[in-house]
N, C-alpha and C positions, 0 to 999 in steps of 0.2 A: 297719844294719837296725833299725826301731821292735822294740820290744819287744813279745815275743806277748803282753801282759795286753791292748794295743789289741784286738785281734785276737779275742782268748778275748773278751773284753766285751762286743764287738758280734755276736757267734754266741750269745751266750749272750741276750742280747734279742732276736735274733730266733728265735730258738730257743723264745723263752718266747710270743711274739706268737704264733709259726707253730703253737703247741698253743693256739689260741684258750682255752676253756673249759676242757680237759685231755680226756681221751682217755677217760674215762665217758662225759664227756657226746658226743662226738665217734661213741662205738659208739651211744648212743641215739639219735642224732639220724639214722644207718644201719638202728638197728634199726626205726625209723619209714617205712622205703622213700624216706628224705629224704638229697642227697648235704650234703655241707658245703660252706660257702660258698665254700672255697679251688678244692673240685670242680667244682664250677658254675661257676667264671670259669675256668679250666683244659680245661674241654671247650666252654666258649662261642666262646673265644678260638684262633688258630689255633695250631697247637702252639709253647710255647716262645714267644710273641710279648708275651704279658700280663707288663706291669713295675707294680709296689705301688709306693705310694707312701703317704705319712703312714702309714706302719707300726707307728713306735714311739709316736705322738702316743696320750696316755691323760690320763681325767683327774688336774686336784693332789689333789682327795680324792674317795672313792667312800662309799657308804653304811654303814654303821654296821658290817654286819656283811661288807661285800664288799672284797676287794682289788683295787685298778685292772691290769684287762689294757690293755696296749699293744694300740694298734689301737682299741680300745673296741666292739668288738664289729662293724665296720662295715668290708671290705675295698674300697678307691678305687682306682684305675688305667686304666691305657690297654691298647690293642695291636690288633690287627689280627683282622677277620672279614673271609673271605674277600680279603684282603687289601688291605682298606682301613681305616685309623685308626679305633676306635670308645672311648668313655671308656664308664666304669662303675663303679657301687658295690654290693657284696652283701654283706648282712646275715649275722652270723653267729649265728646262732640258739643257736650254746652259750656263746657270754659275755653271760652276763645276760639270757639269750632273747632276743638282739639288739635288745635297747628301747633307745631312741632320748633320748641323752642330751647335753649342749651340745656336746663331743668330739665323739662320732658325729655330728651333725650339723655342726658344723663340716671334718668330711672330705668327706661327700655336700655339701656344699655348692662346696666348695674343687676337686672334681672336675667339677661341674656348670658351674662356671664356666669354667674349662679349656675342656671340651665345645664350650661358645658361642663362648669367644674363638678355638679355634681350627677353627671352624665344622665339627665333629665328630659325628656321631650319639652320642645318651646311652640307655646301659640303666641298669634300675633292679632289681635280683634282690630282692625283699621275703621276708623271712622272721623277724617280730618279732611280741615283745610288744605295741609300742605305745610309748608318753612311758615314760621313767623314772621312778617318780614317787615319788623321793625327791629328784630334781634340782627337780622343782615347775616353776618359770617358766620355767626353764631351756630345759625340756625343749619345750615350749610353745613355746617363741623357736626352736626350731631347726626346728620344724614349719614353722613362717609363713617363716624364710629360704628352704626347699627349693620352698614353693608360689610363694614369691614369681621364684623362678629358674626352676620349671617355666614360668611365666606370662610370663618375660619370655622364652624361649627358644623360646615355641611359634610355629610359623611360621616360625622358623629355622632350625633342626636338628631332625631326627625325633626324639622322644623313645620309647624305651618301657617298657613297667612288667612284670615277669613275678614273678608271686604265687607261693611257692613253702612256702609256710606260712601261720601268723595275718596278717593284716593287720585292725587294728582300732582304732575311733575316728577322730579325726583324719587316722591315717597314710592313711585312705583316697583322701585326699583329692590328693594327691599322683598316684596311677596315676590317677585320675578327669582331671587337669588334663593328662595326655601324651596322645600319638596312638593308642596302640595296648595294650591290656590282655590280657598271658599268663595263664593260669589253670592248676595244676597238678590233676585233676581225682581225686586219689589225697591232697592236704595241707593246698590252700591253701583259705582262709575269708577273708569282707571283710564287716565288715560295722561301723556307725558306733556302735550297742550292741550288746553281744555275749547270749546269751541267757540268763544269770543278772538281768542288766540288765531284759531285755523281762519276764522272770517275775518282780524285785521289782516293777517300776511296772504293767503292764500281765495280770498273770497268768498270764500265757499262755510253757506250756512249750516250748519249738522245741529239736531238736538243734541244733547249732552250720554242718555244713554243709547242714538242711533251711534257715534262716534267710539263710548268705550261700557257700554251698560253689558251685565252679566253676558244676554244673550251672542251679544258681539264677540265677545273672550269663549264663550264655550264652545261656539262655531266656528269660529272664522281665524282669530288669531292663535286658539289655542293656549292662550296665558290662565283663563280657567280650569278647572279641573274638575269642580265639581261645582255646581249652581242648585239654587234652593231657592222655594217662594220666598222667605221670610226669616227674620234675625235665627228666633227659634229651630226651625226646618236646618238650618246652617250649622248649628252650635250640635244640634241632633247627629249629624253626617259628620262631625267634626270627632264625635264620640266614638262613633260606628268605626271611624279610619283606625283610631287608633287601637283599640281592640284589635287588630290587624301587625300592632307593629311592634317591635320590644321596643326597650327604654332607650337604648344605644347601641351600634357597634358592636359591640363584645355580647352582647346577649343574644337570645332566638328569640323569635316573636313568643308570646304567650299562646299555649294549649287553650284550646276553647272545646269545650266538648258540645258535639251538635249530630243531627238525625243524620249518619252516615248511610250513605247509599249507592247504588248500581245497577242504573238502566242500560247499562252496553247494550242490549239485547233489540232496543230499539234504534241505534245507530242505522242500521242497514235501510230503513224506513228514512232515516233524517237525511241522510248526507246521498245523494242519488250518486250510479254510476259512470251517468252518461261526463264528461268533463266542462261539461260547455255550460250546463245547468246550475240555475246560483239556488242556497239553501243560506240559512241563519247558521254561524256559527255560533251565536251562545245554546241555540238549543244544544247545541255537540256538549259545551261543556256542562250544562248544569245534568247531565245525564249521570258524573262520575262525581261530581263534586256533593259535599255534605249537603244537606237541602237548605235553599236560602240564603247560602253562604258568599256567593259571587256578589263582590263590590265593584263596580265596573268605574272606570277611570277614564274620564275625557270622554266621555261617552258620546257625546257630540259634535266632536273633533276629528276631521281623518278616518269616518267609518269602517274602510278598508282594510283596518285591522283594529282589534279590539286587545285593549290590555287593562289587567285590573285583579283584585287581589280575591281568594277563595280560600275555605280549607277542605281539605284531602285527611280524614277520620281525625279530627280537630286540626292539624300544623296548618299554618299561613302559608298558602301557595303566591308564587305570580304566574297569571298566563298573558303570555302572548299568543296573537291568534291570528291567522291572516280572515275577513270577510269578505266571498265571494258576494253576499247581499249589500255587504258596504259600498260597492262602486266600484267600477276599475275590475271587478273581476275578482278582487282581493287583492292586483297585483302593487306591489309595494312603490308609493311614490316619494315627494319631499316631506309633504308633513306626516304621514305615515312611518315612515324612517326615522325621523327624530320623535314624533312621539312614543314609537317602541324602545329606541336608545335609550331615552332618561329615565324610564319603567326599568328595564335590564338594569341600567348603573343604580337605581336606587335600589333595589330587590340584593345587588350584590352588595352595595353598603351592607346593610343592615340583614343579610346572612339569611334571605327569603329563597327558598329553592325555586327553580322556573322550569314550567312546561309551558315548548312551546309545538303550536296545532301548525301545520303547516299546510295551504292549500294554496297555492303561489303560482301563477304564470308568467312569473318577472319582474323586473324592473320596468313603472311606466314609457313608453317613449314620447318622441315628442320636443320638439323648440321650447316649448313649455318648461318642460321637466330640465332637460339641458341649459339652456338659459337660467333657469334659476338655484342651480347648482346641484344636480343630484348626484352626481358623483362626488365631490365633497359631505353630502348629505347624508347620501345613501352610505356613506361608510359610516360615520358614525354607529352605524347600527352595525356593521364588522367590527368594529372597534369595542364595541360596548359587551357583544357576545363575547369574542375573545378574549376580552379582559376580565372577564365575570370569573369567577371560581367557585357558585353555589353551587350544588348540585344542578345539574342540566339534562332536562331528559326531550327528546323531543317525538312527535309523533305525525309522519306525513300521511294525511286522507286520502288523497286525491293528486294534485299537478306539483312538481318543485322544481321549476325551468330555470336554466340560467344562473347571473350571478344572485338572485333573488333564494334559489334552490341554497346557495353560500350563506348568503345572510342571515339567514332563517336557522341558524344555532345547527348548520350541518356537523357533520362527523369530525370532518377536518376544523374545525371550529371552535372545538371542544368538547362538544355537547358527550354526556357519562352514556348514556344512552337514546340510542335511535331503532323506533318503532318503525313499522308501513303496515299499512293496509294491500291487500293483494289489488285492489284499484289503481295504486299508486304509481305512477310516473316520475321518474327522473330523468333530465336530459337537457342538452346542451339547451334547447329551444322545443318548442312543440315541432309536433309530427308534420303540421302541414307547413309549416315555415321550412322545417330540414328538407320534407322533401322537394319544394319547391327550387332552393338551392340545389340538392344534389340533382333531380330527375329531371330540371324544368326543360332542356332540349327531347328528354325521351316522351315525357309527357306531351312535350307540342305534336311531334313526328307518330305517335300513335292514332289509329283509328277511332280509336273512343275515348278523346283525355280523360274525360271523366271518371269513366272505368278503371281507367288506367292509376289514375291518381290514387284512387280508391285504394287501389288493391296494396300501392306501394307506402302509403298511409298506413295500413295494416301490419304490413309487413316490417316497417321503421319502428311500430310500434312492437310488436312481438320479438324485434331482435336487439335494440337499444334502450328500451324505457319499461321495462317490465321491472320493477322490485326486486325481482329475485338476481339480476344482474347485478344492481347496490350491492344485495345481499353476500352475493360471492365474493366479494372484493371488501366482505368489511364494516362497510360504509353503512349500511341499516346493519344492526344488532339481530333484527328481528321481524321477521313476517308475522302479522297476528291478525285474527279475524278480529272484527267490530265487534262481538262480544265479549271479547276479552280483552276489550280495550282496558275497562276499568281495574281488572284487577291486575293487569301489567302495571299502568301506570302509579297502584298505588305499592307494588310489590319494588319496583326502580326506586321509588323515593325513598320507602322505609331501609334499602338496601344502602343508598348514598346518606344515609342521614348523619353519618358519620364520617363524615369526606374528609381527608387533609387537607385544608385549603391552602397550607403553606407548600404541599407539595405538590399543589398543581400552578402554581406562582402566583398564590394570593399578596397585592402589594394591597395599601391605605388608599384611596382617593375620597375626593369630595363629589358633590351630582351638580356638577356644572351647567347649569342652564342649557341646553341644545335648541 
């Protein structure tokens, strides 16, 4: 028999590890409505399945007045969600307020790699200070290893980031460079200066979460993705995504079996004929979609089109969607544009087929829009369709004007199949814009512009924008009523579900931030 001092030695180190910070800071970090980081990979993970790893690794000296904890503030490991392999690191916020020191990053890095090599989904639980900054360069070096491994992993394993406290400076940069950003809407803050920062240089006082708090990234800057009351609520939505995704790359998302279904029949009721009139596009889609199954993505971001993951009689769909009730008419603007882009390039990583709804009046106009780049912008979203190689099927409701009609995963695009609704509209511009160009001297010199106008509004529409036009030339596959919306779209999918993606020019890429 070894001797128990082996025994006692190694209880007694992990013992000392497994009290992170010590049991003050352990109750404060509770007292803040925030779990600890052992808690959060413990309820993320399927019970009993999460194995630690680099437990004891701390650094050889700590700061002047600090003792080195084992672990260094930063828990690494694997185990199973939903019962498939997933790696992960979470910050422990009572050693050292979990800042990020060459140790600590040397674990997130060591299990990032893991991740990749063993073609794994990676979560990232944040909950720190920032650099250590007694370590100086150090600390600095282990930032640039994690971005440089987020960077080379993207496109190959799902990555995601779920903010569960400060995230600040640098460290932001890391959930910026993944697929998918959690926001605790009750802790967490992001932001690159934090607001003592903005009031020395710039004067200007901001609370901490008016400047970078959940709500701000869900709305405004769009670095969220998804926001949650609370740790738990996060780690919940963090579970639900992935259900949604395969492992990597080379694999399909995982079959879910769920209440398949087919309200087409009420479409004609949801979506009105008149063009001018705005309706909900998710009612459109949850009408074909399996029940309950629509995860919506940014959902508070760029309302004007809605993108987010569903299944279609189990398989993991992506829709993009333009919203007439989102603003703008639906018509597609900056942030709109890029957030459908990085939807499309992640959907074509990871081998997600996409329908997209299209109810479009254009590209925004505007000093606004122009000025702030949308042509540069707005292509991304050209770029991202054309590049995709999933299956592509698309389906126009109602208006598809201009280059906005392009964008929108058109014919010449790629897109495997295009549907229309006999409402539907295609053309350079609307009726009353062309006609105003082409008529606007006949129009003036008539006895009743109005009338007049009318009639030739009519008449632009019955000989340039009718559907059936597309139709002849190609460009829609198909006219179909609103009742058979649902069984088109699911009869297209099941048909391409065995697409050559090499021979429509599937190359590798990563989901580069946009």
């Amino acid at each position: 028999m070894w001797d128990g001092k082996y025994r006692a030695e190694l209880e007694r180190r992990r013992e000392t590890a497994y009290a992170g910070g010590g049991q003050a800071r352990i109750d404060s970090q509770h007292g803040k409505g925030k779990r600890t980081a052992r808690e959060r990979l413990d309820y993320l993970f399927d019970e009993g399945s999460f194995v630690e790893i680099n437990t004891l690794m701390m650094p050889d000296r700590a700061g002047s007045d600090r003792k080195p904890v084992p672990g260094d503030g930063v828990i690494t490991g694997y185990g199973t969600i939903n019962g498939r392999v997933v790696y992960a690191s979470a910050q422990d916020f009572t050693v050292q307020g979990g800042t990020l020191g060459e140790v600590h990053s040397r674990k997130i890095c060591h299990i990032m790699d893991l991740a990749l090599k063993m073609s794994a989904p990676y979560v990232s639980i944040n909950d720190s200070g920032g650099a250590r900054i007694q370590e100086g360069i150090s600390s600095l070096n282990g930032y640039s290893g994690i971005f440089y491994r987020n960077t080379r992993a993207s496109g190959i394993i799902p990555q995601i980031s779920v903010i569960l406290g400060p995230c600040a400076g640098g460290a932001c940069y890391s959930p910026a460079i993944t697929d998918f950003v959690f926001m605790s809407e009750q802790s967490a803050d992001m932001f690159i200066t934090g607001p003592e920062v903005v009031k020395t240089v710039l004067g200007e006082s901001v609370p901490a979460n008016e400047l970078g708090g959940a709500a701000v990234h869900a709305r405004k800057s769009g670095v969220a993705h998804f926001t949650y009351p609370d740790d738990l609520q996060c780690l919940d939505g963090v579970k639900r995504l992935l259900s949604y995704l395969p492992d990597n790359r080379s694999q399909r998302p995982p079959r879910v079996e769920g209440t398949a279904k087919d309200d087409s029949a009420s479409l004609e009721e949801i979506v009105p004929d008149n063009q001018r009139r705005i309706y909900n596009i998710k009612d459109v889609i949850h009408t074909f979609i399996d029940e309950d199954s629509f995860f919506e993505v940014q959902a508070q971001f760029a309302k004007n089109i809605v993108v987010g993951f569903a299944r279609l009689e189990g398989e993991t769909l992506g829709i993009v969607a333009n919203n007439p009730q989102g603003g703008m008419a639906g018509s597609l603007d900056i942030d709109s544009s890029e957030k459908a882009a990085r939807f499309v390039r992640f959907c074509d990583c990871f081998n997600i087929p996409i329908l997209t709804l299209v109810d479009v009046p254009g590209f925004m106009p505007g000093t606004k829009q122009e000025h702030g780049g949308i042509i540069r912008r707005g292509a991304k979203l050209l770029y991202a369709y054309a590049e995709a190689t999933v299956p592509k099927v698309t389906l126009i409701l109602r208006k598809a004007y201009g280059g906005a009609y392009i964008a929108m995963n058109s014919k010449g695009m790629g897109a495997d199949m295009v549907f229309a609704w006999p409402i539907a509209q295609t053309a350079v511009m609307g009726a009353d814009g062309a006609v105003n160009i082409m008529y606007g001297k006949q129009i003036k010199a008539s006895a009743d512009p109005d009338a007049e106008r009318s009639r030739l509004v009519k008449a632009y529409e019955d000989e340039y924008m009718t559907p059936y036009i597309a139709a002849e030339r190609g460009f829609i596959d198909e006219v179909i009523l609103p009742e058979e919306t649902g069984a088109k779209i699911k009869a297209a999918f099941a048909a391409l579900r065995n697409k050559n993606r090499t021979a429509a020019g599937y190359r590798e890429h990563g989901n580069i931030p946009l």
